[in-house]
C-alpha positions as CSV (number, residue, x, y, z in Angstrom):
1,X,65.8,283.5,161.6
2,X,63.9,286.0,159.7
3,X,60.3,287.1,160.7
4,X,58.1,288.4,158.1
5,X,56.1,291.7,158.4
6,X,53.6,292.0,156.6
7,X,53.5,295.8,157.0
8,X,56.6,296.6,156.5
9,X,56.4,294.5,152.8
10,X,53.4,296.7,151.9
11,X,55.0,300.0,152.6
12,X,58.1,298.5,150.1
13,X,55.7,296.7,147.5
14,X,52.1,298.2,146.9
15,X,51.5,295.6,144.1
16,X,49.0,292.9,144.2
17,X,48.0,290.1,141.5
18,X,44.2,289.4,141.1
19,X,43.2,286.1,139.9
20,X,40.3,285.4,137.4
21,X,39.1,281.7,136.0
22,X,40.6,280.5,133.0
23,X,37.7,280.8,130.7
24,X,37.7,284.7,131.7
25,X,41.2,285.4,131.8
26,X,43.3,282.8,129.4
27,X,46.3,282.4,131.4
28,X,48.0,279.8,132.6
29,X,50.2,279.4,135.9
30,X,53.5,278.2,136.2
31,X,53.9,276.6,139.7
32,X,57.7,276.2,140.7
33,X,58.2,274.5,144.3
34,X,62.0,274.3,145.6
35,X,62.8,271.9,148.7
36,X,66.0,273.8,150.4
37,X,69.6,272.3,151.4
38,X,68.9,268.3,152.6
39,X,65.6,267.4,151.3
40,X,63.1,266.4,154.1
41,X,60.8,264.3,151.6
42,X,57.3,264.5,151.6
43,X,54.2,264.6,154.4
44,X,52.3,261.6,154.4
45,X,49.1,261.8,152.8
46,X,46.7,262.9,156.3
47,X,46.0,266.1,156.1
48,X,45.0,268.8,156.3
49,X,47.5,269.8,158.9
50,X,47.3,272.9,160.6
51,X,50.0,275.6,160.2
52,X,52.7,276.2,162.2
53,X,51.3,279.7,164.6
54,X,54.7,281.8,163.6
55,X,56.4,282.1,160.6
56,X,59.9,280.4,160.5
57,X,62.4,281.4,158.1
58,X,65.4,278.9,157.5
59,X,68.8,280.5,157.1
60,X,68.8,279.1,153.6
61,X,65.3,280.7,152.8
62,X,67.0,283.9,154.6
63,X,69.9,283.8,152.3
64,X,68.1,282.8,148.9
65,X,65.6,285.1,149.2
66,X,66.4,288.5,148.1
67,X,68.3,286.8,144.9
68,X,65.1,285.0,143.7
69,X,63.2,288.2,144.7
70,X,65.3,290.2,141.8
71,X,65.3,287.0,139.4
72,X,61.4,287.1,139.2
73,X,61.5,290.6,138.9
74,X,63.5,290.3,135.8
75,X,60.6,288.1,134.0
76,X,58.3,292.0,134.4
77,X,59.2,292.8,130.4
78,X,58.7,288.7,129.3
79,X,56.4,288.6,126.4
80,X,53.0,287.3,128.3
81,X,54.4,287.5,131.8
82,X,51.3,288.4,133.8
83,X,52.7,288.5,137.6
84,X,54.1,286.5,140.0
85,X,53.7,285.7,144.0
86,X,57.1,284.5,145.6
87,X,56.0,282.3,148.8
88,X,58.0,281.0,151.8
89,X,57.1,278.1,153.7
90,X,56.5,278.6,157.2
91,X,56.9,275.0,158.1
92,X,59.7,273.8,155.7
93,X,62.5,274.6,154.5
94,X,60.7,275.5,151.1
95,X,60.3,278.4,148.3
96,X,58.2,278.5,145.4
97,X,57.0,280.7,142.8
98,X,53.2,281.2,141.4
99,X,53.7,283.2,138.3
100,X,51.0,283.9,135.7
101,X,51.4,284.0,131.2
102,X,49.0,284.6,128.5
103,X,48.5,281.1,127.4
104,X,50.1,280.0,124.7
105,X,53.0,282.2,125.4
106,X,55.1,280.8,128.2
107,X,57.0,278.1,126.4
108,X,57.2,279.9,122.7
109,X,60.4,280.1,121.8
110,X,62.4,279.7,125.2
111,X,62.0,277.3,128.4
112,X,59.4,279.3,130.7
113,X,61.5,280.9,133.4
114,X,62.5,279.7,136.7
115,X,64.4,280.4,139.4
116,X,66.0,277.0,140.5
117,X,69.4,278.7,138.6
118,X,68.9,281.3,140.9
119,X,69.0,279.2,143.8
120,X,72.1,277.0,142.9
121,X,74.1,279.9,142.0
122,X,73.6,281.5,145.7
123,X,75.7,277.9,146.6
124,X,72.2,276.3,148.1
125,X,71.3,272.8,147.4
126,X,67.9,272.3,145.9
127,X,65.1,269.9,144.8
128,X,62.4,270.4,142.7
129,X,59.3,269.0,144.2
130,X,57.2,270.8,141.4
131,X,57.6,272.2,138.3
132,X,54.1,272.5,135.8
133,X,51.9,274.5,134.0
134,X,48.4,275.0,135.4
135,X,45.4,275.9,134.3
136,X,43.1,277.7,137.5
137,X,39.9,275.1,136.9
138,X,37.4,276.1,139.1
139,X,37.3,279.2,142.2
140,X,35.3,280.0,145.1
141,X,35.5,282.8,147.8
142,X,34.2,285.2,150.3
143,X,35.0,287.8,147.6
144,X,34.3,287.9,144.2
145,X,38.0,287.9,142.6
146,X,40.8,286.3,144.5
147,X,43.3,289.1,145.3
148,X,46.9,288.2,146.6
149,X,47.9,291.4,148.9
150,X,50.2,292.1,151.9
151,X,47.5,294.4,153.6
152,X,44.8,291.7,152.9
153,X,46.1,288.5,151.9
154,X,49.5,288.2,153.6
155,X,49.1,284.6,153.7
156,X,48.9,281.6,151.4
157,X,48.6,277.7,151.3
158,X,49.1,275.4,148.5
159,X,46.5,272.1,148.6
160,X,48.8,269.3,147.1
161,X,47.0,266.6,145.3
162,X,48.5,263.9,143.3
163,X,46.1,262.2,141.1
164,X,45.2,258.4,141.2
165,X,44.9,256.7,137.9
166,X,43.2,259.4,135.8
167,X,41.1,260.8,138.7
168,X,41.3,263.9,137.8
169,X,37.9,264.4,136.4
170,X,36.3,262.6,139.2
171,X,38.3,264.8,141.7
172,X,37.6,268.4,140.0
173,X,34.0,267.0,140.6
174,X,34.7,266.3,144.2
175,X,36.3,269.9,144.8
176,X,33.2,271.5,143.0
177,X,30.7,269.3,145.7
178,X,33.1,270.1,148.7
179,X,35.4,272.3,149.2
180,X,33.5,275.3,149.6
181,X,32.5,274.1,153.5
182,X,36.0,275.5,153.7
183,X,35.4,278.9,153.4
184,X,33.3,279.3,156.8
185,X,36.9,278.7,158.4
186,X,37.1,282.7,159.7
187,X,40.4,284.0,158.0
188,X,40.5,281.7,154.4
189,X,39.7,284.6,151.9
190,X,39.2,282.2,148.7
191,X,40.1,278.9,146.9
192,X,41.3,278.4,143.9
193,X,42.2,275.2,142.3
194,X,44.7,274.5,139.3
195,X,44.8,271.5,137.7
196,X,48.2,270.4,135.5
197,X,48.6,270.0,132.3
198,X,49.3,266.5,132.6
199,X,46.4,265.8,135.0
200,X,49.0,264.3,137.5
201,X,48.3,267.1,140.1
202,X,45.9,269.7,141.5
203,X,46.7,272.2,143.8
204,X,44.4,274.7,145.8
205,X,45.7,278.1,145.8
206,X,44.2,279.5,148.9
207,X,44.4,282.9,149.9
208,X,44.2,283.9,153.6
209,X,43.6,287.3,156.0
210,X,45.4,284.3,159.5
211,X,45.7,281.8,160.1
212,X,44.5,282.1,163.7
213,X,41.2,280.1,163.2
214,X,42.7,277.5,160.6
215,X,41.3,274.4,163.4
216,X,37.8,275.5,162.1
217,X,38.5,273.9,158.8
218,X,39.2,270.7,159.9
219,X,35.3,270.9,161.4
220,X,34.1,271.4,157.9
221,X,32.4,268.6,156.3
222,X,34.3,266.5,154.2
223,X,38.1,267.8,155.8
224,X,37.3,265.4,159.1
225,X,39.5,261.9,159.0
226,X,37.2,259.9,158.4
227,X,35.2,261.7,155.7
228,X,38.0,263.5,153.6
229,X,36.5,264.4,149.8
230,X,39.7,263.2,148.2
231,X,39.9,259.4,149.7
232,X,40.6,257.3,146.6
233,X,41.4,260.2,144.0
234,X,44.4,261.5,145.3
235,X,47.2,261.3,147.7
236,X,47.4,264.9,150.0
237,X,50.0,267.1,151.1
238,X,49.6,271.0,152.6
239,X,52.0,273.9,152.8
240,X,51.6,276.6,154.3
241,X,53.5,280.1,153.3
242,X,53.9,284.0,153.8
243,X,54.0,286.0,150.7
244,X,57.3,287.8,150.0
245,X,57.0,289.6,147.4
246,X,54.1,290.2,144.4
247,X,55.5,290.9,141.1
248,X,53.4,292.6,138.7
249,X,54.0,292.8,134.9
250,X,55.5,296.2,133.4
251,X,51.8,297.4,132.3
252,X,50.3,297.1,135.4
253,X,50.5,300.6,136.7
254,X,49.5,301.8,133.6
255,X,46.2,299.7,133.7
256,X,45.5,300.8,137.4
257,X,46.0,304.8,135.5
């Protein structure tokens, strides 16, 4: 098994990728989650459950890893490729990929990039358990622009919902009434919630310092059991992740110049 240090990933990679809302920044997000060797199905739909208190990495996530690490770094000189943040699960035996594109860009001309070919040529079975294009609808946070780092934000978890019967609306409304209660869990940085481009799923992007006070959350009003905002929208899962590796696009130094 392979334990992730945070420190030792930000003395190797600096980079970080900032997240704006879609009516400021027109992008969109890809969202690419990869379920390794014998798929272990789904959660069922209870959470939020808390994260695992250390990191596991599976061999297959070991061996994967650097491969899919040099594959996203390939998409730097893309036309509209705006950055990328390669995750490990912590809990499952699970990678995916948050990469950002100038709208309107990421499918012109050529299937947008992924890294599931990546995968199966390193000889490991994989399932796709996602594969869409986002928009980020709404954000909130304890900071005014959501930041992915390895000194701040070593940490991430994705909020899994799959819509009921066109809920989408009703849920995005929900989100908007409730989900900031979460942030007064110590350690959850922001929130940011995509929504597909076929309405059939929304997932919160949330960025975290640790997850050392994560049982706060579930104190929070409308995360309890009985009270959960998204009863009768959606079905829930949660995953949990350390960041490998952020991928910024071949301008990016120059803009920081």
């Amino acid at each position: 098994m392979h334990s992730h240090s945070p420190d030792t990933e930000e003395t190797m990679n600096p980079a970080t990728l900032t997240l704006s809302t879609t009516a400021d920044s027109k992008f969109v997000a890809m969202i690419e989650r990869l379920d390794l060797g014998e798929s272990a199905g789904t959660l069922p739909g209870v959470g939020p459950r808390p994260p695992g208190t250390e990191p596991r990495r599976t061999s297959e996530q070991a061996h994967v890893l650097p491969g899919v690490i040099d594959h996203v770094h390939g998409w730097r000189t893309d036309a509209g490729f705006r950055g990328a943040v390669v995750l490990a699960s912590r809990d499952h035996n699970r990678i995916s990929v948050y990469s950002r594109f100038d709208a309107g860009t990421e499918l012109a001309g050529r299937p947008a990039p992924r890294v599931l070919d990546a995968v199966a040529a390193q000889g490991i079975q994989a399932q796709t358990l996602d594969w869409r294009c986002y928009d980020l609808a709404w954000r909130d946070g304890n900071e005014p622009f959501t930041v992915v780092s390895f000194s701040h934000t070593p940490l991430v978890h994705f909020g899994l919902f799959t819509v009921l019967d066109g809920q989408a609306d009703a849920l995005l409304d929900k989100i908007e009434a409730s989900a900031p209660a979460s942030l007064a869990t110590p350690g959850l940085r922001t929130i940011n919630f995509h929504r597909s481009h076929d309405n059939e799923r929304m997932i919160n992007f949330g960025t975290w310092s640790t997850f050392n006070h994560f049982q706060t959350l579930l104190d929070q009003p409308g995360f309890a059991n009985n009270e959960k905002y998204w009863t009768g929208l959606a079905t829930f899962e949660n995953d949990y992740f350390d960041v490998v590796d952020i991928v910024e696009d071949s301008g990016a130094e120059q803009r920081r110049a």
